[in-house]
C-alpha positions as CSV (number, residue, x, y, z in Angstrom):
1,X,-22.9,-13.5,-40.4
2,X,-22.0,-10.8,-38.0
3,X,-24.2,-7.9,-36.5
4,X,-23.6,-4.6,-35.4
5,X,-25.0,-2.9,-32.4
6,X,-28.4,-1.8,-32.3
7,X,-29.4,0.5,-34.8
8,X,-32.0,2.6,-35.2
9,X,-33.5,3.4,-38.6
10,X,-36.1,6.4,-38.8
11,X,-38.5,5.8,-41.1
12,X,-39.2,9.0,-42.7
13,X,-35.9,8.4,-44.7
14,X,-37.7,5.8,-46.6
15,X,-35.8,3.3,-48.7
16,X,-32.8,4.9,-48.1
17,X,-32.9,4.9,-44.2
18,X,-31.2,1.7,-43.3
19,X,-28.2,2.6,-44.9
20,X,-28.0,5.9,-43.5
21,X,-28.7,4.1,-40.3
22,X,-25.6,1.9,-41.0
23,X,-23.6,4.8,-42.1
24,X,-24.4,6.8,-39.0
25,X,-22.9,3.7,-37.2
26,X,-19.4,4.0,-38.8
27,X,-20.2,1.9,-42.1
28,X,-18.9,3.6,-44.9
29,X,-19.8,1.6,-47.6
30,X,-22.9,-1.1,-47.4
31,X,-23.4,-3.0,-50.6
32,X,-27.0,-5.1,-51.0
33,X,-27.4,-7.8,-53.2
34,X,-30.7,-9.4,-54.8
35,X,-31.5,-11.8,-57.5
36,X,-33.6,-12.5,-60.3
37,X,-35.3,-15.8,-61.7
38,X,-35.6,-17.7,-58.4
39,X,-39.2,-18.5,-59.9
40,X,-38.7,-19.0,-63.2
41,X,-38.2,-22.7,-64.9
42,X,-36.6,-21.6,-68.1
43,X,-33.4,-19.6,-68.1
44,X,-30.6,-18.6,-65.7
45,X,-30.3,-17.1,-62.2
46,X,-29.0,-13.9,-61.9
47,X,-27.7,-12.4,-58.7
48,X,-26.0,-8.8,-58.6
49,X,-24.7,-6.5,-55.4
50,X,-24.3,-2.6,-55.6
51,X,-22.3,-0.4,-53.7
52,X,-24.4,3.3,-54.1
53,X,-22.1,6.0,-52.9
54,X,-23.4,8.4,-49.4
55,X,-25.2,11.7,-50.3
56,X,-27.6,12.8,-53.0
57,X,-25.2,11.3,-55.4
58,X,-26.3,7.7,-54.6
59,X,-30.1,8.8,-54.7
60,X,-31.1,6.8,-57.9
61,X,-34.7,9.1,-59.1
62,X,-37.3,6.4,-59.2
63,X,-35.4,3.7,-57.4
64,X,-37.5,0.7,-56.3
65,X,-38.0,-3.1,-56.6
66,X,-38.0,-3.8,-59.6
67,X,-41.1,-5.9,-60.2
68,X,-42.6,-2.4,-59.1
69,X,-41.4,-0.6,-62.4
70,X,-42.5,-0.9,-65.7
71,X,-39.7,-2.3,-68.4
72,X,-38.8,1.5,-69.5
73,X,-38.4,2.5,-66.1
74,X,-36.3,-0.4,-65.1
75,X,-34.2,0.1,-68.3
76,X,-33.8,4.0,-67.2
77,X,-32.8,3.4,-63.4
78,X,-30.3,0.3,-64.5
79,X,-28.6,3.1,-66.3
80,X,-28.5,5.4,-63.6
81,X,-27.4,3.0,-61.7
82,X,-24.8,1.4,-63.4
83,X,-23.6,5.4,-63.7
84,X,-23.3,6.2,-60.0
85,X,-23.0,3.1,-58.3
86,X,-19.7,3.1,-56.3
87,X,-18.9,-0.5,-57.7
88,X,-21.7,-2.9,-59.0
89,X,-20.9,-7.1,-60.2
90,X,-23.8,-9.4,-61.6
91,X,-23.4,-13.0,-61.8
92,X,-25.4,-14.8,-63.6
93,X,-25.9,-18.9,-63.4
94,X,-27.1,-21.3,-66.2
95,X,-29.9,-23.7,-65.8
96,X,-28.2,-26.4,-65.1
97,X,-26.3,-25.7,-62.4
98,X,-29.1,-24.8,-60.9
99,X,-30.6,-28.4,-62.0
100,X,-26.9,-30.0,-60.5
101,X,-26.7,-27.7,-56.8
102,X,-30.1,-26.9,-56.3
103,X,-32.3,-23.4,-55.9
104,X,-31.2,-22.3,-53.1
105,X,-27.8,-23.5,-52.6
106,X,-27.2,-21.2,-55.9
107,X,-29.1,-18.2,-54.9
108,X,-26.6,-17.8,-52.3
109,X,-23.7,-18.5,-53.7
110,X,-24.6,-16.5,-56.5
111,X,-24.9,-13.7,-54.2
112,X,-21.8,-14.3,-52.3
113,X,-20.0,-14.1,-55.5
114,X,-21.3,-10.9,-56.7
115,X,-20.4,-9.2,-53.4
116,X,-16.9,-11.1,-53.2
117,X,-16.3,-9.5,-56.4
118,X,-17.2,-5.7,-55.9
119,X,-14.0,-3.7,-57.1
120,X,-14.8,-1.8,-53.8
121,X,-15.0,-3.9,-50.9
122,X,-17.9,-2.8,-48.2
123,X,-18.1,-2.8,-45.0
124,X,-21.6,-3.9,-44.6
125,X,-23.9,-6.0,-46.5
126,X,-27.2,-5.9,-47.3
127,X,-29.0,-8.8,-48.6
128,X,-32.8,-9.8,-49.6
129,X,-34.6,-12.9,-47.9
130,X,-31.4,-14.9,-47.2
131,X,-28.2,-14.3,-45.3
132,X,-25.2,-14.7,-47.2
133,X,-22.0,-15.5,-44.8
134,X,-18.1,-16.0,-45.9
135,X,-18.0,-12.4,-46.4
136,X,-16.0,-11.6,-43.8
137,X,-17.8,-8.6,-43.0
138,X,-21.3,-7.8,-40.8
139,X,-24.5,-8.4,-43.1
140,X,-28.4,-8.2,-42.5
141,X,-30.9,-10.3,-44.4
142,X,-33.4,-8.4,-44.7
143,X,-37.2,-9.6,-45.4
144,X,-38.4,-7.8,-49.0
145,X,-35.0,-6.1,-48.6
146,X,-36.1,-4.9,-52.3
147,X,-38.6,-2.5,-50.8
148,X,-36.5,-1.5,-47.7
149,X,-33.1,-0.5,-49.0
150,X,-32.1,1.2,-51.6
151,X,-28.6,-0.6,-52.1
152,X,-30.9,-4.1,-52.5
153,X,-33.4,-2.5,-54.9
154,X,-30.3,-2.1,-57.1
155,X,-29.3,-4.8,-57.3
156,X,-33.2,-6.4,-58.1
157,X,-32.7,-4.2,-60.6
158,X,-29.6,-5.1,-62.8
159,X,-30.2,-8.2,-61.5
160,X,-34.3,-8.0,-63.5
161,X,-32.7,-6.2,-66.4
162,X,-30.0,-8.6,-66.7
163,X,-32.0,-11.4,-67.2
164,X,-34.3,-10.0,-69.4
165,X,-31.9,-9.0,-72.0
166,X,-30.7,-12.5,-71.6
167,X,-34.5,-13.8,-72.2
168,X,-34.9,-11.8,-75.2
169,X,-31.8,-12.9,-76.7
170,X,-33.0,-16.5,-76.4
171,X,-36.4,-16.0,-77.7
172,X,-34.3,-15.0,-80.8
173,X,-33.2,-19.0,-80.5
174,X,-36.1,-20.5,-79.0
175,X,-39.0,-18.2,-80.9
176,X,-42.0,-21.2,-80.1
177,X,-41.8,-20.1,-76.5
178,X,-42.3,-16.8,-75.9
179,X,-39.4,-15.8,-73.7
180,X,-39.4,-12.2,-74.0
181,X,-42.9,-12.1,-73.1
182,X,-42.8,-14.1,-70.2
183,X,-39.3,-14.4,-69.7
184,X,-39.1,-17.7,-68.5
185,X,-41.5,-17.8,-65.7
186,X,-44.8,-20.2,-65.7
187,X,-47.8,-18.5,-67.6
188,X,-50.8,-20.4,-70.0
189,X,-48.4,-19.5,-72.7
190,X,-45.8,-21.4,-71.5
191,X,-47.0,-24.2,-70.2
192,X,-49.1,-24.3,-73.6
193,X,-45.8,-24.4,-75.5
194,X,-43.7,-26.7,-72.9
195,X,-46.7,-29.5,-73.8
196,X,-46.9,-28.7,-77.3
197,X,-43.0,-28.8,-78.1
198,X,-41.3,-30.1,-74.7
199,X,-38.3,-28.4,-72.6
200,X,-35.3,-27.4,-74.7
201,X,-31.8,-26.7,-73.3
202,X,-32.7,-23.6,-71.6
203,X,-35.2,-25.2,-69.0
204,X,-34.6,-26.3,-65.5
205,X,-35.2,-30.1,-65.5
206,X,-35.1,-30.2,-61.9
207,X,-38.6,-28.1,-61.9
208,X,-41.6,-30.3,-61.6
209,X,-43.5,-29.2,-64.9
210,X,-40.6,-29.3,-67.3
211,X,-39.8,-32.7,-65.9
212,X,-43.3,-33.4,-66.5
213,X,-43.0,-32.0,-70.2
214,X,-40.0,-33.7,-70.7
215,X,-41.2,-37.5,-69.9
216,X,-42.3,-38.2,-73.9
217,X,-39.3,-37.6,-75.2
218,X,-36.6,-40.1,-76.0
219,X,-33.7,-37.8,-74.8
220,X,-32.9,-34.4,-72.9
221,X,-31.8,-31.6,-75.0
222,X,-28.2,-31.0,-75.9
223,X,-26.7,-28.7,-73.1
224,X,-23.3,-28.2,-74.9
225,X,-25.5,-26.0,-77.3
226,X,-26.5,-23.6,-74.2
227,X,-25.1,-20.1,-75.0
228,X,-25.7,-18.7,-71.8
229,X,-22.7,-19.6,-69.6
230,X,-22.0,-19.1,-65.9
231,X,-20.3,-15.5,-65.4
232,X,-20.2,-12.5,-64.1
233,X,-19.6,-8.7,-65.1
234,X,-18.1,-6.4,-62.4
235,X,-18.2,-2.6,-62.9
236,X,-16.8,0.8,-61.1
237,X,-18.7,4.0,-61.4
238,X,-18.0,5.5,-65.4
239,X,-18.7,2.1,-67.0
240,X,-21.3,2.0,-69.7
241,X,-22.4,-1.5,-68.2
């Protein structure tokens, strides 16, 4: 991915000094992108990229990473968010694609995909942990990018809120789990109830401790009854997301 000059980012401006450090260098718009459910083994990946606009307009009150906000909080910046975001997309990826190409290799092309399909096209990128190239624009990974820029702690944030309306709408299917308590991710409660009734369509067979769970039984679940598909919503500033 390709790199601007040096830039200097002061850091009284807190988590919204590298983009002022980017816009300061000519970059008009810088988008970040983040995901959610990397460490999960039940339920999809989601990936989303905002594009926050320059000025007080694009400072979100209470903005941070989202495993740093409690539910309501997360609920009440997502809407803020979704409100004065320049352009926002989140893309979200079923379990077994992940189980077919693999973690990673759908992290960032989950990512790639929500920035490729911003209604607004930036000049900059932002994105957390991994670089994500084919852009055809300069881009940063940055290390806990969640905590560091503002444009990436937006996207954790539709990105979190995303998937857990998706995980409460399958513990409606799925109510011997607990997935809108622990939303997927490896707790006693899980693991007590992965043993006690095996994996069911939403899990990632590829994960060790599903696999494990899943050895008794005499066939995999049926993944044509998965209601959670691959794809993605993209939004400009005035939609109710």
């Amino acid at each position: 991915m390709l790199t601007p000059p040096r830039t200097v980012v002061r850091r009284e401006g807190g988590l919204y000094a590298l983009e002022r450090a980017l816009h300061r260098r000519g970059f008009r718009t810088v988008a970040g992108a983040d995901e959610a459910g990397r460490g999960a083994c039940a339920g999809p990946l989601v990936a989303a990229a905002v594009l926050l606009p320059q000025g007080r307009r694009g400072e979100i009150d209470d903005l941070a990473d989202s495993k740093l906000l409690t539910p309501a909080a997360r609920e009440r910046v997502y809407d803020q968010i979704v409100a004065r975001a320049l352009a926002y997309s989140v893309v979200v990826v079923p379990p077994e694609d992940v189980d077919n190409r693999g973690l990673h290799v759908c992290n960032v092309a989950a990512m790639r995909r929500a920035l490729a399909t911003l209604a607004i096209r930036p000049e900059y990128v932002l994105t957390d942990g991994f670089p994500v190239d084919g852009l055809g624009v300069p881009g940063l990974a940055v290390w806990k990018g969640d905590r560091v820029a503002a444009c990436v702690a937006a996207a954790s944030v539709l990105a979190k809120v995303t998937r857990d309306r998706i995980m409460v709408e399958l513990d409606k299917e799925y109510p011997w789990y607990g997935f809108a308590e622990h939303k997927g991710y490896v707790t006693p409660e899980h693991t007590l109830a992965l043993q006690h009734h095996g994996p069911c369509a939403q899990h990632r067979f590829s994960y060790v401790n599903v696999a494990a769970a899943a050895a008794g039984r005499a066939r995999p679940p049926d993944r044509v009854a998965r209601r959670v598909v691959a794809g993605s919503t993209v939004g400009t500033a005035g939609d109710d997301g």
